[in-house]
DOZAGU-878959 format. One record per residue: residue in one letter; x, y, z of N, C-alpha, C in turn. Coordinates in Angstrom, 3 decimals, decimal comma, padded with zeros to 6 digits, m for minus. Example, Ala and Ser with C-alpha at 12.3 -4.5 7.8 and 13.67 -1.06 7.14 Angstrom:
residues 2
  resn       n_u       n_v       n_w      ca_u      ca_v      ca_w       c_u       c_v       c_w
     a   013,190  m005,690   007,800   012,300  m004,500   007,800   013,200  m003,300   007,800
     s   012,850  m002,250   007,080   013,670  m001,060   007,140   012,900   000,030   007,870
END
This chain:
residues 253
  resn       n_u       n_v       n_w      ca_u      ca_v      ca_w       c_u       c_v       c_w
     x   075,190   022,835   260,084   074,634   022,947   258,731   073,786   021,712   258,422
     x   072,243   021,382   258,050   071,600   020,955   257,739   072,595   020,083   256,005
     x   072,266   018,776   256,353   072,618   017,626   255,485   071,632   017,223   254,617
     x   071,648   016,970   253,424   070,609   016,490   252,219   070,683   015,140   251,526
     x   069,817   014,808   251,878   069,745   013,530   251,022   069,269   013,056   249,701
     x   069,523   013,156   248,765   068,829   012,775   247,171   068,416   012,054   247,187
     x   067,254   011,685   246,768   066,344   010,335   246,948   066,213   010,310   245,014
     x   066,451   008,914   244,616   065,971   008,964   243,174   064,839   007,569   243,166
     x   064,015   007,212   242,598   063,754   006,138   241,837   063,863   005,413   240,664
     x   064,492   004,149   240,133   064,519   003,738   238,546   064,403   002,764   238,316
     x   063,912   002,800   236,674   063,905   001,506   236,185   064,442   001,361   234,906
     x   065,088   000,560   234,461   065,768   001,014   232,924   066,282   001,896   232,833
     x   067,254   003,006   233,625   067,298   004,203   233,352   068,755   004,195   232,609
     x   069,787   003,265   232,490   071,103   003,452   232,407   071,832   004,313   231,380
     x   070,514   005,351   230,016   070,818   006,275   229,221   071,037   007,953   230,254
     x   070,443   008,011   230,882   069,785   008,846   231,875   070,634   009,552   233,062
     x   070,307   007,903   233,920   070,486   008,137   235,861   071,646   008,951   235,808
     x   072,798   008,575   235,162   074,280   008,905   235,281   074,550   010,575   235,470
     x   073,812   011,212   234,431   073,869   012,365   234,355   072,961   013,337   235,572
     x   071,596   012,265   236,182   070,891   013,157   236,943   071,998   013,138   238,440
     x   072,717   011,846   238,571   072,996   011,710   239,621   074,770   012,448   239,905
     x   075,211   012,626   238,753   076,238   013,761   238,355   075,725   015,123   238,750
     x   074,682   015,611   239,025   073,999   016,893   239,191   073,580   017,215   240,495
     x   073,457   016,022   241,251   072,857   015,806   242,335   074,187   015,815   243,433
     x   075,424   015,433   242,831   077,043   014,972   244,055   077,442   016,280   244,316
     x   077,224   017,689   243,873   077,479   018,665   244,631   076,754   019,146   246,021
     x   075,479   018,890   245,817   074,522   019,274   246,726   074,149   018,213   248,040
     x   074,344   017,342   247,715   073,889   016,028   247,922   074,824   015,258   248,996
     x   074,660   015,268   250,351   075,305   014,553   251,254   075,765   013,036   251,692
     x   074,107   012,560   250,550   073,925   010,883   250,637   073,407   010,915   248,943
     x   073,410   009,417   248,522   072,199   009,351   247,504   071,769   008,264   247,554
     x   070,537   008,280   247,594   070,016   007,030   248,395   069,006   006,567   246,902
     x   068,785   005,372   246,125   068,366   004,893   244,726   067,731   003,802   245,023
     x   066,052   003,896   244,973   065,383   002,645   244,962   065,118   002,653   243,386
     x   065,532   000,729   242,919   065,915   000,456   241,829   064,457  m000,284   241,807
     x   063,760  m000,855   240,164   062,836  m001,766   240,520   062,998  m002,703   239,700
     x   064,164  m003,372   239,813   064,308  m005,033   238,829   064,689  m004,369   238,138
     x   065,970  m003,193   237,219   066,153  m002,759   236,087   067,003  m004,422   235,748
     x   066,682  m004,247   234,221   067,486  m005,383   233,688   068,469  m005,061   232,602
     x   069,021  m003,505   232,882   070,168  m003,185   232,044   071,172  m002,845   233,244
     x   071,714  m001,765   232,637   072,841  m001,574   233,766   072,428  m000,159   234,693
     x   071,539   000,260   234,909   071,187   000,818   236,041   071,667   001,009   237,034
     x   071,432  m000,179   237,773   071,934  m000,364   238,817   073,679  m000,484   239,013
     x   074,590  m001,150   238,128   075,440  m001,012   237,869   076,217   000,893   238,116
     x   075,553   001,490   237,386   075,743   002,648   237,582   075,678   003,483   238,499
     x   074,269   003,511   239,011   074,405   003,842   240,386   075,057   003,746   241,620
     x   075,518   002,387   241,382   076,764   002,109   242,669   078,404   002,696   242,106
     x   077,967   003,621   241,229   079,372   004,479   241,032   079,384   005,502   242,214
     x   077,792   005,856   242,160   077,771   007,050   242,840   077,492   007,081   244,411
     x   077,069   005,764   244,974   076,150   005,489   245,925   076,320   003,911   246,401
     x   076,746   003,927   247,304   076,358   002,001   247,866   074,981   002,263   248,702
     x   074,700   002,751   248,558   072,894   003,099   249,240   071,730   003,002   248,227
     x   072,186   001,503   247,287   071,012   001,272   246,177   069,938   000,058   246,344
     x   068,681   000,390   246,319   068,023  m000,861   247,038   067,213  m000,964   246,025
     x   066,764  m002,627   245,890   065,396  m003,180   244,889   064,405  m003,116   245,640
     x   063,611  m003,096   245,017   062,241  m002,880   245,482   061,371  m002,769   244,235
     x   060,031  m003,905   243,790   059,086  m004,020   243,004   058,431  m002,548   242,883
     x   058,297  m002,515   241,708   057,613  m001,153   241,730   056,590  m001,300   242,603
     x   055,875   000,120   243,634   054,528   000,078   244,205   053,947   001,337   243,447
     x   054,285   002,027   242,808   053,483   002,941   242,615   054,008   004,303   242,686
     x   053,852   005,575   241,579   055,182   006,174   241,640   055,420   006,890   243,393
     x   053,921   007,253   244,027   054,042   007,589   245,181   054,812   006,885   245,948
     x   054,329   005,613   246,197   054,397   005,053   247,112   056,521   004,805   247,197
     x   056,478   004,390   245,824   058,078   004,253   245,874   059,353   005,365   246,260
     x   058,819   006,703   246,012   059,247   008,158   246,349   059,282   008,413   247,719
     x   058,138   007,911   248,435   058,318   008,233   249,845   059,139   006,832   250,124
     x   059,001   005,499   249,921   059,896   004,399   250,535   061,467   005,599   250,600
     x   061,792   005,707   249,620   063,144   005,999   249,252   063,297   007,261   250,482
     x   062,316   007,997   250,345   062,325   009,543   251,369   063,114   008,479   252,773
     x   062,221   007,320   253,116   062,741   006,781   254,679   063,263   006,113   254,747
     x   064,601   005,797   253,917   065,717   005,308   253,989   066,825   006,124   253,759
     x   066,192   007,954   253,433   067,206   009,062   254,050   067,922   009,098   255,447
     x   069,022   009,311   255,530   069,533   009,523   257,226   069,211   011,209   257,253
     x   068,989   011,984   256,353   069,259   013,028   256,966   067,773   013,673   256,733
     x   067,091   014,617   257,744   065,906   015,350   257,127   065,559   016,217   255,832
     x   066,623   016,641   255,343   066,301   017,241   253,612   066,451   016,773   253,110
     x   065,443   016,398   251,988   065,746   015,815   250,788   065,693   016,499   249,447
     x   066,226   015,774   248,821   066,451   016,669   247,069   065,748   015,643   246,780
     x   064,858   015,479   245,500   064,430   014,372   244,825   064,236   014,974   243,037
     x   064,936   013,944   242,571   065,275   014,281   241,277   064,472   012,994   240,331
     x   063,658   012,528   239,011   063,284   011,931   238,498   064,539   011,511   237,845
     x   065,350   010,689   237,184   066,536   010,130   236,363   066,457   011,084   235,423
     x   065,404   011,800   234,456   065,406   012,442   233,648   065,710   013,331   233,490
     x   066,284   013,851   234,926   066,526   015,315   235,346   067,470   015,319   236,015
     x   068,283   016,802   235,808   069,032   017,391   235,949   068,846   018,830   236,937
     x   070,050   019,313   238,018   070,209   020,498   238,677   070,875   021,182   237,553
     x   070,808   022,580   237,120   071,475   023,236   236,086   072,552   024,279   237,487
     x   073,262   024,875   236,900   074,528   025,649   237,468   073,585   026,193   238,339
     x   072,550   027,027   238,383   072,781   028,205   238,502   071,561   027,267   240,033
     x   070,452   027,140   239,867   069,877   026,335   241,341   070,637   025,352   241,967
     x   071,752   025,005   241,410   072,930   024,114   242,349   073,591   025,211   243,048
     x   074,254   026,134   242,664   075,068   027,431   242,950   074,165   027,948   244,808
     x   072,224   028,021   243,945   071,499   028,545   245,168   071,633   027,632   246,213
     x   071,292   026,076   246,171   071,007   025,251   246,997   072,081   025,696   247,796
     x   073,344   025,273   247,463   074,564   025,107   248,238   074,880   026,759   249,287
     x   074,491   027,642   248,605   074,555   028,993   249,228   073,167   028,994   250,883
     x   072,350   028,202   249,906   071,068   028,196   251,197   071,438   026,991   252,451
     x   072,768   026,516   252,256   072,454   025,242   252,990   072,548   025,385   254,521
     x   073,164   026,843   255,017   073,244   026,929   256,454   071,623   027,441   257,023
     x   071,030   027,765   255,798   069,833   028,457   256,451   068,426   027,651   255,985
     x   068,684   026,382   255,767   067,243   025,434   255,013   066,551   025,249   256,009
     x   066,520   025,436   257,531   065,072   025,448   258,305   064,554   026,669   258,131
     x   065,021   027,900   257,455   064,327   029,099   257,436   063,108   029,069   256,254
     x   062,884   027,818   255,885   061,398   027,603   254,963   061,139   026,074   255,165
     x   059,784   026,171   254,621   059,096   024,435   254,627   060,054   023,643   253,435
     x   059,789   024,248   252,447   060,433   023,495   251,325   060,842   024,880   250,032
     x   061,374   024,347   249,175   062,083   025,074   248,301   061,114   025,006   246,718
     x   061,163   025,404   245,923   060,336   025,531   244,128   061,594   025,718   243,293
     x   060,903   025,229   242,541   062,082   025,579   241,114   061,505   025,312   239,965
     x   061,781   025,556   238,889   061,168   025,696   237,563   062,034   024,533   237,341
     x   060,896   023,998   236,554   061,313   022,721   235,309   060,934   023,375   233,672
     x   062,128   023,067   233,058   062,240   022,882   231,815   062,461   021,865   230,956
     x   061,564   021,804   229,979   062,155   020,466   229,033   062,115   020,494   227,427
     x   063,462   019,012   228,000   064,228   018,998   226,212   063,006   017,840   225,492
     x   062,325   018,285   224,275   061,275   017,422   223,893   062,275   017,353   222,123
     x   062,384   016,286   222,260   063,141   015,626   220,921   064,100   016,149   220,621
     x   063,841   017,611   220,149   065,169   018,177   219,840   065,483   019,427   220,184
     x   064,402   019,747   221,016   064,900   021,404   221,460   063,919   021,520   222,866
     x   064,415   022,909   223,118   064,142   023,654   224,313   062,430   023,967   224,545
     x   061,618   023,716   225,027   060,297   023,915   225,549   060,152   025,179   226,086
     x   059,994   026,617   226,011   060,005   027,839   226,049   058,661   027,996   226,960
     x   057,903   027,260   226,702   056,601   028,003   226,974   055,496   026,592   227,393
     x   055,079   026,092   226,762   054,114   024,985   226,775   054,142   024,261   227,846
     x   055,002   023,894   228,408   055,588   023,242   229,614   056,630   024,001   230,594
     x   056,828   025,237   230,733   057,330   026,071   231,132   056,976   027,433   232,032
     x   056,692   027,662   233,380   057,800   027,254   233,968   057,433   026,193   234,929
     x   056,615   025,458   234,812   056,334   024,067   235,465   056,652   024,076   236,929
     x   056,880   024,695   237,748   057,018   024,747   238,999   057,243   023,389   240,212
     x   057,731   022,697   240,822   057,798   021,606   241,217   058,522   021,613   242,554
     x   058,047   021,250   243,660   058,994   021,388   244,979   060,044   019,743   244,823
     x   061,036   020,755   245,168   061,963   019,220   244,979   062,781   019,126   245,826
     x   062,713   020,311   247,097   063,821   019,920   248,175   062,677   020,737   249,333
     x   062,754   019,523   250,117   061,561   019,310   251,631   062,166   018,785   252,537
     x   061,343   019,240   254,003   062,085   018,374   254,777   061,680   017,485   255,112
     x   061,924   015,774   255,348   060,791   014,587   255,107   059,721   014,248   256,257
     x   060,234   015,554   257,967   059,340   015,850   258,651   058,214   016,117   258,288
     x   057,867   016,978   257,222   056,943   018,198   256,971   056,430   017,944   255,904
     x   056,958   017,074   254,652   056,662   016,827   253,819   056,622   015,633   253,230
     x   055,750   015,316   252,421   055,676   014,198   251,950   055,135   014,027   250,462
     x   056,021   012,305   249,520   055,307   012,777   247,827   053,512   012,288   248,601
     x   052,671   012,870   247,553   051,251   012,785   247,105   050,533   012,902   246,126
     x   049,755   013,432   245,758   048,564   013,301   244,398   048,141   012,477   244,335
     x   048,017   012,535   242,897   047,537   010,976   242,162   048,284   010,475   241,086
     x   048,420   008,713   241,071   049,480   008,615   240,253   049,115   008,390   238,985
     x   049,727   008,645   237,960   051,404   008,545   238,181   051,789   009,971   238,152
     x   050,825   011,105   238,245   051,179   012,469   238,594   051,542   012,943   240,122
     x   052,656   012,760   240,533   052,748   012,786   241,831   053,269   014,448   241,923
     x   053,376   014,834   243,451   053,603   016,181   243,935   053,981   016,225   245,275
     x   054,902   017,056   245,241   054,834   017,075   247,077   054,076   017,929   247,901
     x   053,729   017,004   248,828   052,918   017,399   249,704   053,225   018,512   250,920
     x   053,504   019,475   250,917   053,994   020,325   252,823   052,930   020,732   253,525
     x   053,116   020,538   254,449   052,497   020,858   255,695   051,833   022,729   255,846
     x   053,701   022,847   255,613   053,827   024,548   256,008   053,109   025,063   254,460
     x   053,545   026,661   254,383   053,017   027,500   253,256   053,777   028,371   252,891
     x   055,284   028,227   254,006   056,364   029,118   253,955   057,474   028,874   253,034
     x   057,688   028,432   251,216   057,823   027,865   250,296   058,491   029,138   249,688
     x   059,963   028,753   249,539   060,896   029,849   248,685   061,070   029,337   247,299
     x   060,583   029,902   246,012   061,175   029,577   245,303   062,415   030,259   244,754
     x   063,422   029,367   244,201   064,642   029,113   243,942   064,775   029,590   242,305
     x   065,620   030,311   241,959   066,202   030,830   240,481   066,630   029,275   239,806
     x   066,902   029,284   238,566   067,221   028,219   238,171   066,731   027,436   237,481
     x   066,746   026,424   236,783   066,012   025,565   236,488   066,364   023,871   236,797
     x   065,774   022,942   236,887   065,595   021,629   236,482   065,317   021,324   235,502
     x   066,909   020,695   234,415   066,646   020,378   233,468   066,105   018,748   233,247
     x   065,323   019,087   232,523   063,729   017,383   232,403   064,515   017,280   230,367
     x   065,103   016,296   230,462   065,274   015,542   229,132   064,107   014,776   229,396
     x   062,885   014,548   228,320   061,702   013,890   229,133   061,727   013,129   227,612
     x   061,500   013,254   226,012   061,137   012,162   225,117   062,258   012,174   224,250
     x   062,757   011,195   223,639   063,808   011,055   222,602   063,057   011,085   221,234
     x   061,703   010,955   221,669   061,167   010,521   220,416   059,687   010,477   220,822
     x   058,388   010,697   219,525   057,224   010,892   219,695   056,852   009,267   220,116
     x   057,764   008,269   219,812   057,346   007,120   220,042   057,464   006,745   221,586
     x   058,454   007,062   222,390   058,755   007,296   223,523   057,109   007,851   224,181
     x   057,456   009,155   223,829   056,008   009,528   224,264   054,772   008,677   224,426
     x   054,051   008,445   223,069   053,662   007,479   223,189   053,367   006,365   224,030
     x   054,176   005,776   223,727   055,066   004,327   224,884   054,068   005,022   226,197
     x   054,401   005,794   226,778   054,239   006,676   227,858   053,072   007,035   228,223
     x   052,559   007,661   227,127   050,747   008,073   227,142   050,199   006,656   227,305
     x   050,498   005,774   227,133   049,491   004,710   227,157   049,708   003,993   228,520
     x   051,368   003,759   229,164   051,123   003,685   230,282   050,407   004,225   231,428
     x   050,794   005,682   231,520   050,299   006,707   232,288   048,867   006,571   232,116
     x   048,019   006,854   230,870   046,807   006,229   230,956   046,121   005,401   231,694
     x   046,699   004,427   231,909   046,381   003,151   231,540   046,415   003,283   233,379
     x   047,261   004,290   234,472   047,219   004,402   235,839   046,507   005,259   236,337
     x   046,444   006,289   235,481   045,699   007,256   235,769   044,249   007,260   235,829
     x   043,660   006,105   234,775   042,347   005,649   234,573   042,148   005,117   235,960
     x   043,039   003,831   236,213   042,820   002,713   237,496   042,372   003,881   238,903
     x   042,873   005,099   238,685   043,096   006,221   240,082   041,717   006,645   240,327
     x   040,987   007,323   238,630   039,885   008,269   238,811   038,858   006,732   239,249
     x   039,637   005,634   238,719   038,142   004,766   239,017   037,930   004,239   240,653
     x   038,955   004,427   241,153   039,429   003,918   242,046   038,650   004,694   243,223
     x   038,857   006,547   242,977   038,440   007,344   243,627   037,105   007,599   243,319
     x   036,298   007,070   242,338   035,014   007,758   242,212   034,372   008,527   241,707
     x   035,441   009,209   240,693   034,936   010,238   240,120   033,974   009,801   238,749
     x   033,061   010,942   238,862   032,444   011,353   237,489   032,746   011,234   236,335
     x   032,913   010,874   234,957   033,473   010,776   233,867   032,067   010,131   233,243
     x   032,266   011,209   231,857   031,283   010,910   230,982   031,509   011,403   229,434
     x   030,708   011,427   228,657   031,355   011,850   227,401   031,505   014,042   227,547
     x   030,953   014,028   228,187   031,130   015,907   227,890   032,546   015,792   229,090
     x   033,253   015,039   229,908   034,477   015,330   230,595   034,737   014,997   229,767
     x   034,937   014,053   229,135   036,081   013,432   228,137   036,296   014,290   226,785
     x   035,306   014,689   226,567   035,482   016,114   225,346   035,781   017,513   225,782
     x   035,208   018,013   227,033   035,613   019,581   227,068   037,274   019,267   228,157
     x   037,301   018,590   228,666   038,985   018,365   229,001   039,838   018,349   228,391
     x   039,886   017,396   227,235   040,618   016,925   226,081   040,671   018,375   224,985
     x   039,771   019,143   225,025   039,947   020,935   223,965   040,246   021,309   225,052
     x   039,809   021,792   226,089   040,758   022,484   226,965   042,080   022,166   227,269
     x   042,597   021,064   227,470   043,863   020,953   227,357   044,572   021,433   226,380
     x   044,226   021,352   225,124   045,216   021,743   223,751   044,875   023,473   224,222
     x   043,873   023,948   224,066   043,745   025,181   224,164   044,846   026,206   225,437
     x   044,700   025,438   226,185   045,369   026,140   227,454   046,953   025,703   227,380
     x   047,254   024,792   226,974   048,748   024,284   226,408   049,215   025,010   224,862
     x   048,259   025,191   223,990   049,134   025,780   222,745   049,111   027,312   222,283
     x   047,673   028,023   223,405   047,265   029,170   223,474   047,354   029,748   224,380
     x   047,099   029,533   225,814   047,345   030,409   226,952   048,558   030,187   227,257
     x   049,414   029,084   227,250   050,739   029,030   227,989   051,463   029,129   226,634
     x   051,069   029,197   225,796   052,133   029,771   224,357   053,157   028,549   223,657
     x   052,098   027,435   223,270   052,975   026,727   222,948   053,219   026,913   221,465
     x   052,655   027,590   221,030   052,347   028,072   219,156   053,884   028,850   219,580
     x   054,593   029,560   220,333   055,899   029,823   220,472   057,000   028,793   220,024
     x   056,808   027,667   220,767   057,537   026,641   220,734   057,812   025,770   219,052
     x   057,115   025,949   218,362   057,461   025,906   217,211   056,946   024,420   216,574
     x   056,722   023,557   216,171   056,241   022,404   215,480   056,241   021,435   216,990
     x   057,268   021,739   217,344   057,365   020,409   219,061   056,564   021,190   219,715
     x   055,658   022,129   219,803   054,606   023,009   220,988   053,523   022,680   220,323
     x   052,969   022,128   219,067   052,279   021,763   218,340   051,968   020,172   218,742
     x   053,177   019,863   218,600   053,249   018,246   218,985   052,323   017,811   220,050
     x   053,286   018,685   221,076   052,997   018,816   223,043   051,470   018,693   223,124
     x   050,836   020,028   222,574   049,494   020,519   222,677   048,372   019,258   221,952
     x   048,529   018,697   221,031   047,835   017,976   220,307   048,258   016,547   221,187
     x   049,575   016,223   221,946   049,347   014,998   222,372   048,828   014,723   223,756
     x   049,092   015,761   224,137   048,278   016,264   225,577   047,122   016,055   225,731
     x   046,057   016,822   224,646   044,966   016,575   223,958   044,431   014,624   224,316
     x   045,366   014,552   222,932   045,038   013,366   223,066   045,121   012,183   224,569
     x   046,147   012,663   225,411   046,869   012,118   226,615   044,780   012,282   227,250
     x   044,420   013,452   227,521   043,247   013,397   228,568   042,049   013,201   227,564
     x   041,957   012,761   225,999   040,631   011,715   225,417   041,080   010,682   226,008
     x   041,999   009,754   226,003   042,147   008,586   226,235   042,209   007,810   227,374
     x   042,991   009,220   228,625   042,601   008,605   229,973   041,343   008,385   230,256
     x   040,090   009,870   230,096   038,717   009,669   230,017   038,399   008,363   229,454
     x   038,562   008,058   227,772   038,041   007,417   227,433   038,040   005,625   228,258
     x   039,481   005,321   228,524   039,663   004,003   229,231   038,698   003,911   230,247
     x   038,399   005,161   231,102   037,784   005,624   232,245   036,022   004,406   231,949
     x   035,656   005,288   230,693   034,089   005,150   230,303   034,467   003,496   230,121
     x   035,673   003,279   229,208   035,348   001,769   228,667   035,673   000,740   229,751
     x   036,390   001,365   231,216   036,582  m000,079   232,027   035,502   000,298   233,128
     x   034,593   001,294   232,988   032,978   001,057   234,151   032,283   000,570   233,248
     x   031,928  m000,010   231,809   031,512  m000,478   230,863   031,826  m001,694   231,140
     x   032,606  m002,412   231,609   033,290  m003,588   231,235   032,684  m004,101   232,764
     x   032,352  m003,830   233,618   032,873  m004,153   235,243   031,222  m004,756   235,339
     x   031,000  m006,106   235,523   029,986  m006,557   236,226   029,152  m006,076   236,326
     x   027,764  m006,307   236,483   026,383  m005,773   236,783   025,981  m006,027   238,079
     x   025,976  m005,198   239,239   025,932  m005,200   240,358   024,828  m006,345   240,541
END
């Protein structure tokens, strides 16, 4: 029977980790936790679950996801964000699939999330996300701090269930968040080259609300699908915009 390894990354997480990594000890053969300087009790916590917890400076959300992937002993991995949770019913599948996990590249599962005070129905739903690969075949990628996994193969089962994502306590949280993420996501497009001008930075920024509060139904979701859609919005003016204001800023060749 094929063995799994949970790979997590954190920082500050000690409201959080406890519960993702409670979700993770059924399925989960090892759990292997690259920490990055938390200065609460994090780390503390984690060695409830795991003496396989290592520091390491943040590099980047990629880069830190795969470190952690190769300090797995075993070729499957589960990888869970702290924020998240296995719910009954894709723990129930994993464990049923575990004699037969070379019979696909990697596994899917729906993410759901708790945004302040309730359930996300639609707007962010069903978010799709591979979260158990084998670290032969697969690897994290994108761009950060939006990362994804990468497979090789195309032979990809998805799994019943969900991954529950507790993702903001609060619009301020959020916040907090949009401006980081920004603030990496800008450094990426500039990094790579892309195009950005004022008509990306405007028809992205309405298309986003539009396709978040109208096509994926966040006007369902109720005042928090309102929230989502309008900060989303705002999330891709502002990456654009940093975009325009730091090739503005950069030397005259």
């Amino acid at each position: 029977m094929p063995k799994i390894s949970a790979c997590i990354i954190s920082f500050n997480e000690e409201k959080k980790i406890e519960d993702c990594l409670k979700s993770l000890r059924p399925v989960a053969d090892e759990i292997i936790v690259v920490d990055s300087h938390s200065t609460d009790t994090t780390v503390e916590i984690a060695r409830k679950y795991t003496d396989k917890v290592y520091d390491q400076a943040f590099l980047g959300h990629i880069e830190q996801k795969n470190l952690a992937v190769s300090k797995a002993s075993h070729d499957w991995i589960i990888s869970l964000d702290c924020d998240e949770r296995l719910d009954s019913e894709v723990t129930a599948l994993i464990l049923a699939a575990k004699d037969t996990l070379n019979d696909y590249d990697a596994y899917r599962m729906s993410r759901k999330t708790f945004y302040v005070y309730r359930w996300l129905n639609h707007c962010w739903y069903p978010d799709k996300k591979i979260r158990l690969f084998n670290k032969h075949t697969a690897k994290w990628g994108g761009m950060d701090p939006h990362d994804k996994v990468l497979v090789d193969g195309s032979n990809i089962k998805d799994l019943r269930g969900d991954i529950l994502h507790y993702s903001f306590d609060s619009i301020s949280e959020h916040l907090q968040q949009m401006d980081k993420f920004t603030e990496i996501a800008a450094g990426e497009i500039i990094k790579n080259g892309k195009t950005v001008n004022l008509l990306t930075l405007l028809t992205h920024s309405v298309w986003t609300f539009v396709r978040i509060y109208f096509i994926r139904g966040g006007l369902l979701d109720g005042f928090a699908g309102f929230v989502v859609a309008f900060l989303s919005m705002v999330y891709a003016f502002v990456k654009y915009a940093k975009v325009i204001f730091k090739r503005q800023m950069l030397p005259a060749p």
